[in-house]
N, C-alpha and C positions, 0 to 999 in steps of 0.2 A: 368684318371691316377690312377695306384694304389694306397694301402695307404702308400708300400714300395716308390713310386716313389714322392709320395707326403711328406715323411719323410725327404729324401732325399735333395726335393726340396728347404726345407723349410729348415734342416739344413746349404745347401751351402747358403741361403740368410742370415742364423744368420753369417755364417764365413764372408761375406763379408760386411757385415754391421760393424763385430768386427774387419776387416783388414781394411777399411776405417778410422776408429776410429780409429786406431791407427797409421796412417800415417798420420791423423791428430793435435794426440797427438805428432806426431816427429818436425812438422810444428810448434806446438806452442811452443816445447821448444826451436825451435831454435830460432823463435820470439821473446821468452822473452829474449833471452841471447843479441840480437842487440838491444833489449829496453833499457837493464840494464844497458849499454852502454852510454845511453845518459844520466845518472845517475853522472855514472865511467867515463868519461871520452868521452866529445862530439866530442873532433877530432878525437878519433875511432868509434866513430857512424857515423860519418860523410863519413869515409874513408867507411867504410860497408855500409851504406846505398846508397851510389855511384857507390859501385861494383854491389849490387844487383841491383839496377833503371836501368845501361847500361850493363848489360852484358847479352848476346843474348841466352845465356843457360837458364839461369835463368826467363829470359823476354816471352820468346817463343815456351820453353820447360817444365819447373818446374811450372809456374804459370798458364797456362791453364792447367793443370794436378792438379795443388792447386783447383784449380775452381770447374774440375769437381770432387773434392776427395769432397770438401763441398757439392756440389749439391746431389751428388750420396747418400753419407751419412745420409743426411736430407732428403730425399726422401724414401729408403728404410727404415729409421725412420719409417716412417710414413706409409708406407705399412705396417711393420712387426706390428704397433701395432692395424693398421684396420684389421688385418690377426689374433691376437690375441683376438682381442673385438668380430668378428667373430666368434669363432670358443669355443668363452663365454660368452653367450648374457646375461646371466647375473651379475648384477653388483658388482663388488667390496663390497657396502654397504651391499647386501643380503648376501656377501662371509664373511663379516667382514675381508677386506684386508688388513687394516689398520695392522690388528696382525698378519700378516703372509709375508706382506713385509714393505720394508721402503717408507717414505715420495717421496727419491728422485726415486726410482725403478717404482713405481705407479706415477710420472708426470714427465719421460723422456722429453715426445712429450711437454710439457709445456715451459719444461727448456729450449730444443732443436728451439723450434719457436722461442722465448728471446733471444737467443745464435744467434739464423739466423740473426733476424732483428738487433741485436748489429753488425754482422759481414754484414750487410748493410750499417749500419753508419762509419765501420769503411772503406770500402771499395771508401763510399763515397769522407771520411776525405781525406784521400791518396791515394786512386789507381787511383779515377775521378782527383785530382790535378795534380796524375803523369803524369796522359793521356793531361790533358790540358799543363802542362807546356811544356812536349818532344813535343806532335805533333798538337796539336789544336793553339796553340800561339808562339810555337818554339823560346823557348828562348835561348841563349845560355847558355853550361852547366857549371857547378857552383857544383864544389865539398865540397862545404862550408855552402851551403843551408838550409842542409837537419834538421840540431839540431833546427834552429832558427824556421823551420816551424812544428815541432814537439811541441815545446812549445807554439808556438801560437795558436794550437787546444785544446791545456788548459787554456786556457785563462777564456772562459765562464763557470762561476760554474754550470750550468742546464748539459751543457755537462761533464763538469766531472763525477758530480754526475749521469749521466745517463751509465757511463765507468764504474764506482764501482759498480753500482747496478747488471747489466749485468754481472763483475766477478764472484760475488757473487753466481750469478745464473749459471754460467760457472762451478765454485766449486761444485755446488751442481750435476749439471749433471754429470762431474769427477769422481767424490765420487763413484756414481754407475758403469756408462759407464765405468771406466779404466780395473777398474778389473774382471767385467762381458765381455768386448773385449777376456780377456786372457780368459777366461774359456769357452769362444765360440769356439774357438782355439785347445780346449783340455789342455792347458796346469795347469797342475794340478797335482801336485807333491810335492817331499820333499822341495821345494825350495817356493813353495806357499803363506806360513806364508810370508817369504821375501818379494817378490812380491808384499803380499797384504799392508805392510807396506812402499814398495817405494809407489805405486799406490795413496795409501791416502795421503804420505805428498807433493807428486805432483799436486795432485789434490785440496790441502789446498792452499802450500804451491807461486804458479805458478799462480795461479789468483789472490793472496794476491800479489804478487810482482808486477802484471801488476796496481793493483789498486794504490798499493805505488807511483809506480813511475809517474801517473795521477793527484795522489794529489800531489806528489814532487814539480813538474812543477807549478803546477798550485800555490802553495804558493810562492815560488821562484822566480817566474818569476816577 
């Protein structure tokens, strides 16, 4: 391949690494807003979280799509940065990287593993319960459910505190990931400064509220 072809190549894996990333930044804010729910007001979480578990768009269409938007994500992650340690075998330490990029720029792939294996646990927490309750044990359904089993995965403080820790480190990947997506993108413009201050307080702001609402529960209940 040439080097134009190899330019090329490598910019359309940066664009879709950054439209991945960002479709699944759409995913977590709509996440947080059916979290903040069972905060605000658990018979609308209830009523949302029933729409979403049976309705066959959502169930069939959107969430094997969710699936593979994670997978793909985290996989070309992980290419792009064995494609960059490649392609500069030598070290950050010899380069003094530390002064020329941030904490969170130089351990994506750190954050990004942290963020997978949370998004393991939580998959565990409720998507394996959703699977056993609809089709492994076929209970009947129960539009009223859903608040009471939400609080009782807060129960355990190990598990909380392994929720918060993971935000944490969710923020930190954010931080970097949100606004480097856009500029994979091209987008870069008079409008950027803007941009770069939704980006941060999304990124602050959106793992702080998921962890809120983990300790919420978990005192409360």
């Amino acid at each position: 391949m040439s080097n134009n072809g190899m330019l090329k190549s490598s910019i359309a894996r940066k664009v879709a690494m950054a439209l991945s990333g960002l479709f699944l930044i759409l995913f977590l804010g709509q996440h947080f807003f059916i979290n903040s729910m069972s905060v605000v007001s658990p018979d609308t979480f209830n009523e949302i979280s029933h729409f979403m578990g049976y309705n066959p768009v959502v169930q069939f269409v959107l969430q094997p799509i969710l699936i593979f938007g994670v997978i793909f994500h985290f996989c070309m992650g992980l290419y792009l940065d064995y494609q960059n340690k490649k392609a500069r075998p030598i070290k950050y330490v010899k380069n003094n990287g530390a002064a020329n990029a941030s904490w969170m720029s130089r351990n994506m792939v750190i954050t990004g593993i942290v963020v997978l294996a949370f998004l393991g646990l939580h998959f565990y927490d409720f998507w394996v319960h959703e699977m056993n309750v609809k089709y492994i044990n076929v209970q009947p359904e129960d539009p009223t459910r859903y608040y009471e089993e939400l609080r009782q995965k807060f129960v355990d403080p190990v598990r909380v505190g392994i929720y918060v820790v993971s935000f944490v480190l969710l923020a930190l990947h954010l931080l970097h990931g949100f606004m480097s997506s856009f500029q994979s993108i091209g987008f870069n413009n008079k409008y950027s400064r803007s941009l770069r201050g939704f980006a941060y307080a999304f990124a602050i702001l959106v793992p702080a509220g998921f962890a809120l609402i983990a300790l919420y529960h978990h005192f409360t209940i």
